[in-house]
C-alpha positions as CSV (number, residue, x, y, z in Angstrom):
1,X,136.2,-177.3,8.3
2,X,134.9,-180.4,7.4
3,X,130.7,-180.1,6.4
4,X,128.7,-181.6,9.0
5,X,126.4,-183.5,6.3
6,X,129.6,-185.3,5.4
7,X,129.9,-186.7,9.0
8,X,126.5,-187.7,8.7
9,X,127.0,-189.3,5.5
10,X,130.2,-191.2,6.6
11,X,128.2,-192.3,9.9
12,X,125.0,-193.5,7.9
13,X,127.7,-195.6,5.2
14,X,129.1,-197.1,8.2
15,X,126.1,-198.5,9.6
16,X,124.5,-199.2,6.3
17,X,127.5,-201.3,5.8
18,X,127.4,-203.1,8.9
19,X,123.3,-203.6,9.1
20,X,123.1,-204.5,5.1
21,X,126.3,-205.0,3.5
22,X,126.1,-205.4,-0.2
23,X,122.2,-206.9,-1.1
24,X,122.9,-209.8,-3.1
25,X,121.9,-209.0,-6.9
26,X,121.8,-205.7,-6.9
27,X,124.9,-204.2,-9.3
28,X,127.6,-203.0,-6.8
29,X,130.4,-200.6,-8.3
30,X,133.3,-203.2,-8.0
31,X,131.4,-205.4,-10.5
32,X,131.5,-202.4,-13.3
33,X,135.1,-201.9,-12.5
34,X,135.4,-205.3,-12.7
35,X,133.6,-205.8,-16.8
36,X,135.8,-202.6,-17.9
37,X,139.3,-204.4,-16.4
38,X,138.1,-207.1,-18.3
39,X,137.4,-205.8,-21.7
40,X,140.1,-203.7,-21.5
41,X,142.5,-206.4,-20.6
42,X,141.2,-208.7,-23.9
43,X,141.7,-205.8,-26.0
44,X,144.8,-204.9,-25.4
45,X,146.0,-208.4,-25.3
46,X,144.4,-208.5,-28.9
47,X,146.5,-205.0,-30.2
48,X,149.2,-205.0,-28.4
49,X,152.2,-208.2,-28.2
50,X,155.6,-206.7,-27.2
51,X,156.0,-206.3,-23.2
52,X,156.5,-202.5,-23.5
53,X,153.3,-201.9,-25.5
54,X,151.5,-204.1,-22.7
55,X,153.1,-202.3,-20.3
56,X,151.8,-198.7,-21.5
57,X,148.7,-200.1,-21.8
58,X,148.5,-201.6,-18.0
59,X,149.2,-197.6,-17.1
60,X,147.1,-196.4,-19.0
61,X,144.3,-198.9,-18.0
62,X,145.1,-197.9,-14.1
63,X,144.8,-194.2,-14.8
64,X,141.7,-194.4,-16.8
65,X,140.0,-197.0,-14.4
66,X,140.9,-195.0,-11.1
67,X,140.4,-191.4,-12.3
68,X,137.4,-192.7,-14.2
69,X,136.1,-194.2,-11.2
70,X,136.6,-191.0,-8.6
71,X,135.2,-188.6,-11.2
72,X,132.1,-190.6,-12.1
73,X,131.2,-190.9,-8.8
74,X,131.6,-187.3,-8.5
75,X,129.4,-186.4,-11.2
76,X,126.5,-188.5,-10.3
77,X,126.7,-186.7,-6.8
78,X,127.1,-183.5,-8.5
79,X,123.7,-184.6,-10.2
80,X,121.9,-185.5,-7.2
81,X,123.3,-181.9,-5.9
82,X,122.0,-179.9,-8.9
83,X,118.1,-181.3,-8.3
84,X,115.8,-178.0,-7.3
85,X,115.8,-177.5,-3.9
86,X,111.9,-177.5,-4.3
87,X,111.9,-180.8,-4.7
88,X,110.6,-182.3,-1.2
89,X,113.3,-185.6,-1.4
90,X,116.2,-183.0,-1.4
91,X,118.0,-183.0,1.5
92,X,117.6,-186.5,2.4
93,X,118.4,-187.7,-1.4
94,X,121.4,-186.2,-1.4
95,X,122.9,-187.5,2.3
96,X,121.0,-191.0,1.1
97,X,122.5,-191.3,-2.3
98,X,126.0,-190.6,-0.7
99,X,125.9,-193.1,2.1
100,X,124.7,-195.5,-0.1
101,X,127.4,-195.3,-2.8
102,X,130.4,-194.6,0.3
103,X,128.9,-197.7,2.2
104,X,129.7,-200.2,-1.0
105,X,133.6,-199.2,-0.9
106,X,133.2,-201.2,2.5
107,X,133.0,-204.4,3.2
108,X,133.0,-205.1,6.7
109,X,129.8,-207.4,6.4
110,X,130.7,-208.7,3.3
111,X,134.0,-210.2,4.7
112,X,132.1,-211.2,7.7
113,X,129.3,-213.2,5.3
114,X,131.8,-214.5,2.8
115,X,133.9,-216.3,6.3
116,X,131.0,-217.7,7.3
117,X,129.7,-219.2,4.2
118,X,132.8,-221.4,4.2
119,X,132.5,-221.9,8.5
120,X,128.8,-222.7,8.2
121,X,129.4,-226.4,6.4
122,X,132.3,-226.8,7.9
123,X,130.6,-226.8,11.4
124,X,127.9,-229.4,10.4
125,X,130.7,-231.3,9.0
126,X,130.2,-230.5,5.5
127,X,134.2,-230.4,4.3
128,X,133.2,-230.8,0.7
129,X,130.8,-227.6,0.7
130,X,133.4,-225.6,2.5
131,X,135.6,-225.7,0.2
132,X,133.8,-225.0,-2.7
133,X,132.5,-221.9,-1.0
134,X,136.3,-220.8,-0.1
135,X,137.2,-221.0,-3.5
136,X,134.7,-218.2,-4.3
137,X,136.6,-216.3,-2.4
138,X,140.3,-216.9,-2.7
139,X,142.8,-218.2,-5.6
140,X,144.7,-221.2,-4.5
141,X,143.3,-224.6,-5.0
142,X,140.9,-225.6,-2.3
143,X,139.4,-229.0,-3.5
144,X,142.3,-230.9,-1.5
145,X,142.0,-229.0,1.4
146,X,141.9,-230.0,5.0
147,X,139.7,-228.8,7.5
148,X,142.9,-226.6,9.3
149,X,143.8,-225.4,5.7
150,X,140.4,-224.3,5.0
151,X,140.3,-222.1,8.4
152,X,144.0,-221.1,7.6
153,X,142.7,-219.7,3.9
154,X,139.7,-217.8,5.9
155,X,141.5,-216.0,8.4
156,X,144.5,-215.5,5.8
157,X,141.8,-214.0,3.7
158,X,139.9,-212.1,6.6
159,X,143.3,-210.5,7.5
160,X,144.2,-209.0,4.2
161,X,140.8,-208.3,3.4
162,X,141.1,-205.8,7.2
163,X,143.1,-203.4,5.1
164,X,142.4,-203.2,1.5
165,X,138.4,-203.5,2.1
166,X,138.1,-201.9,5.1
167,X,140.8,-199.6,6.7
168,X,142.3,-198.2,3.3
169,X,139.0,-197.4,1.7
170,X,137.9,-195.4,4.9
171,X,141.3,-194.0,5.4
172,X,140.5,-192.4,1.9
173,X,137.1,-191.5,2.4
174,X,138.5,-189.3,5.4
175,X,141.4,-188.3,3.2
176,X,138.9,-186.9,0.2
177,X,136.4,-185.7,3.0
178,X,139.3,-182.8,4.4
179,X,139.3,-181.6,0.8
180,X,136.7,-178.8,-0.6
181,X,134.9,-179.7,-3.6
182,X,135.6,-183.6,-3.9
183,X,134.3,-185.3,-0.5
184,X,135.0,-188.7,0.7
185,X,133.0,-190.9,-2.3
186,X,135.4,-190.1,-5.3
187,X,138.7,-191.1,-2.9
188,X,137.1,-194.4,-1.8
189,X,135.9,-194.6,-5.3
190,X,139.6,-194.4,-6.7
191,X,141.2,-196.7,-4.1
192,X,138.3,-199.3,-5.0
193,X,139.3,-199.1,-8.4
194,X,142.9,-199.6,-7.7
195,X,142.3,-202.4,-5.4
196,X,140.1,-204.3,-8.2
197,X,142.8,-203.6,-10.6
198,X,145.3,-205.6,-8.5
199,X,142.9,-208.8,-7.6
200,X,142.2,-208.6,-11.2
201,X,145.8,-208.1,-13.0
202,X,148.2,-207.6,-10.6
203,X,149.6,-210.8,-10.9
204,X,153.7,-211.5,-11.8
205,X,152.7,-214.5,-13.4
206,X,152.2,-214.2,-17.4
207,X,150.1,-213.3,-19.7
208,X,149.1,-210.6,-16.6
209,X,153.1,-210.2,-15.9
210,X,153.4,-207.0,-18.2
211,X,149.7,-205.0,-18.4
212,X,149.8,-205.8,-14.7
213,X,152.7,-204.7,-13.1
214,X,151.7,-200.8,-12.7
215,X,148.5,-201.7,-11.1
216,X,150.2,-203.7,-8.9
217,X,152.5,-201.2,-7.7
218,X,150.2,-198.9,-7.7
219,X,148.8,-200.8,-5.2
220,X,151.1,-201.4,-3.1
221,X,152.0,-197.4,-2.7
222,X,148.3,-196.8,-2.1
223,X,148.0,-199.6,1.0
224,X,151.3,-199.1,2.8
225,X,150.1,-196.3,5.1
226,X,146.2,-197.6,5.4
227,X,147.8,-200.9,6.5
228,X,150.2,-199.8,8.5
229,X,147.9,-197.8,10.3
230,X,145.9,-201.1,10.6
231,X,148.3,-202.9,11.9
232,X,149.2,-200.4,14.6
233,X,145.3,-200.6,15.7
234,X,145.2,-204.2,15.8
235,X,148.6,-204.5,17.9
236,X,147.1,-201.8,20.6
237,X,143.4,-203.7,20.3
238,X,145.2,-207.0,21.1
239,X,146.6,-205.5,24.5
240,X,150.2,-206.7,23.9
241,X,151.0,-203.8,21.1
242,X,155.1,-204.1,21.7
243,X,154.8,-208.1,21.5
244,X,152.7,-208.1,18.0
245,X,154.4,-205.1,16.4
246,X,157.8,-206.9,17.4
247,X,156.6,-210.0,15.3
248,X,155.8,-208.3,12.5
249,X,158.6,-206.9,11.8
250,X,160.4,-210.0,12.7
251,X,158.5,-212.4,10.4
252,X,156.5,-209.5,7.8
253,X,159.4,-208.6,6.1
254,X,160.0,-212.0,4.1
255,X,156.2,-212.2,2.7
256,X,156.6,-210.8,-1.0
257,X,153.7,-208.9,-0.3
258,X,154.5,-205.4,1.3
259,X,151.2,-205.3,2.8
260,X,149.4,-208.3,2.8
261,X,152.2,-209.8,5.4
262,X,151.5,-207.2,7.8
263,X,148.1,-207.7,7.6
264,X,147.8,-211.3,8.5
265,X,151.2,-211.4,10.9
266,X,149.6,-208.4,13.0
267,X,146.3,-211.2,13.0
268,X,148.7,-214.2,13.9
269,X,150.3,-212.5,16.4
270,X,147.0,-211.1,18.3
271,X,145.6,-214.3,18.0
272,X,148.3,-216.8,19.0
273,X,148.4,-218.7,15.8
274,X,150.6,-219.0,12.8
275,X,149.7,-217.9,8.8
276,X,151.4,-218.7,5.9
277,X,152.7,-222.2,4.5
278,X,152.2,-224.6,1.6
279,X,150.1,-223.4,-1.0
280,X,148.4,-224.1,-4.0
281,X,147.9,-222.5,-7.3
282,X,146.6,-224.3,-10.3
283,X,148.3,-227.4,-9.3
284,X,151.7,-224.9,-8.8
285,X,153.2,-225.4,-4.9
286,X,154.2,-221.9,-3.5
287,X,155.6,-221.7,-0.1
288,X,154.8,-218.8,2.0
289,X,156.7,-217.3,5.1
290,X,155.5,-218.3,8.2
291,X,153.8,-215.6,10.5
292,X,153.3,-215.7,13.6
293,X,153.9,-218.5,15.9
294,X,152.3,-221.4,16.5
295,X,150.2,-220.9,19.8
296,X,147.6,-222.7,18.9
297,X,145.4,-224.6,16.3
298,X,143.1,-221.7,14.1
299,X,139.6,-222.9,15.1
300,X,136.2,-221.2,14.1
301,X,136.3,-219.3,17.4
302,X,139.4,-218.4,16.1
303,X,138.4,-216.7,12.9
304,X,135.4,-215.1,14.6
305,X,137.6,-213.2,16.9
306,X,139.4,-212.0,13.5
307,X,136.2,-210.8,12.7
308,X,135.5,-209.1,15.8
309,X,139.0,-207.7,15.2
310,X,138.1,-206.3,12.3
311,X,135.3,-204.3,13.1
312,X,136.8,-202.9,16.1
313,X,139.6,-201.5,13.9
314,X,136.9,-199.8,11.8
315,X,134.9,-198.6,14.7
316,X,138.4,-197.1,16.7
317,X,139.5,-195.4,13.4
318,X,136.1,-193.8,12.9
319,X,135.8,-193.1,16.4
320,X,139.0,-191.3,16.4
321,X,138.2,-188.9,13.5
322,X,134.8,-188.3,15.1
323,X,136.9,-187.1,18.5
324,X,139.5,-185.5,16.2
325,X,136.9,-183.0,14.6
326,X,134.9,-182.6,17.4
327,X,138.0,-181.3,19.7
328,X,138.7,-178.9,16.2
329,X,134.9,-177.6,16.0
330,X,135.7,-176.7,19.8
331,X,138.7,-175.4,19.5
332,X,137.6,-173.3,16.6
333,X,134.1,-171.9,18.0
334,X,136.5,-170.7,21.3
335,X,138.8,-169.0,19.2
């Protein structure tokens, strides 16, 4: 059985997340991840020329950076375990220091904040501001942007951002919480670190091309079910689950993301409007598939309901655990 003070913890996380998010300033775990990928990356580019050295070194930089990651965080909660029960903080330090550190592999309120910094000037007419805000957040080229690209590149961004921020990293919190002796933080921990991996050099573009491609993958492997899963929630959420799961796999299938194209057709669909298009990277055009069809115009309103979409797919995946290991406590205390 589960430990109840893991369902606290995992309760507390969820509603630390929601009520506080990530405090700007303070030193959040992706932003570690994020210095070691980096001086990693220049030193291998500095040892290491042929595409099968970089290549090694992009799996060993993925095993290091994800197993580092999940143990780390299971030592310093192996610290906070290992303080003297006298101490009169105990109890409370340990559940505390455990939501805290499960609540930054989520970022509900973060992807909530970051869509409306960019619909805040946008709805006081500020196009200018909106798009240097979006480009804080995603990797195509906003400065040329129109007002309708700028609220495509939000919800495009909100959608993806549903299952690698959200769903996956509490789909492995639960996954690491049914197993003795490693609890929910390492899991979410590793998938955080595998996620920041790929934003960071999971590109098939060069010089990322070779030390990249494993994270990348890696990826992939880790985010099929978790978004799946999402997808599934959002299609019976949007009351039409036949008609949205129908045009995902009708229109999914040709983004050259396995994931990401569930993600935001599963959003189009619900929604009534159509992803994907023209885009711009460092003055490169790339063409996306289209998802979804074109309903109507994406709108503020629009991206807001993605929002609300989002947390409802948290809350009904958390809900359902909660439910599951309830009916299994019954079930078990009958027997």
């Amino acid at each position: 059985m589960i430990d109840s003070s893991s369902i606290v913890t995992l309760v507390i996380a969820a509603w630390l997340d929601f009520l506080i998010g990530d405090p700007w300033g303070w030193l959040h775990p992706v932003q570690v991840m994020g210095w070691a990928i980096g001086r990693y990356t220049r030193l291998a580019f500095a040892w290491f020329k042929t595409p099968q050295s970089l290549k090694v070194s992009g799996i060993l930089l993925a095993i290091l950076l994800i197993f580092g990651s999940g143990f780390t965080s299971w030592l310093i909660l192996q610290a906070v375990k290992s303080i003297p029960l006298q101490f009169p903080l105990h109890p409370i330090l340990d559940i505390g220091v455990e939501s805290i550190m499960l609540a930054s592999c989520f970022a509900l309120r973060s992807l909530r904040q970051a869509a409306e910094d960019v619909l805040h000037p946008l709805n006081n007419g500020n196009l200018s501001l909106a798009r240097q805000q979006l480009s804080l957040y995603v990797g195509r080229d906003t400065q040329d942007l129109s007002e309708s690209e700028v609220l495509r590149a939000v919800l495009e961004t909100v959608a993806e951002n549903s299952t690698d921020g959200v769903i996956a990293p509490l789909f492995y919190a639960l996954v690491g919480m049914a197993i003795p002796g490693i609890g929910s933080v390492p899991f979410a921990f590793a998938y955080k670190a595998a996620s920041t991996l790929d934003s960071m050099v999971g590109y098939k573009e060069a010089p990322l091309t070779d030390i990249g491609w494993f994270s990348a993958k890696l990826e992939d492997i880790l985010t099929w079910l978790p978004c799946r899963l999402n997808t599934l929630l959002i299609a019976l959420v949007s009351g039409k689950p036949k008609f949205v799961w129908t045009i995902c796999q009708r229109d999914a299938i040709y983004d050259p993301s396995p994931n990401a194209g569930w993600s935001e057709c599963a959003y189009a669909a619900t929604l009534g409007v159509q992803l994907g298009g023209v885009n711009k990277y460092k003055g490169v055009i790339k063409h996306k598939p289209l998802l979804g069809d074109f309903i109507s115009p994406i709108s503020p309103a629009i991206v807001r309901q993605g929002l609300q979409l989002t947390r409802q797919t948290f809350l009904m995946v958390l809900g359902l655990f909660l439910f599951v290991y309830g009916a299994i406590g019954l079930i078990v205390n009958r027997l």
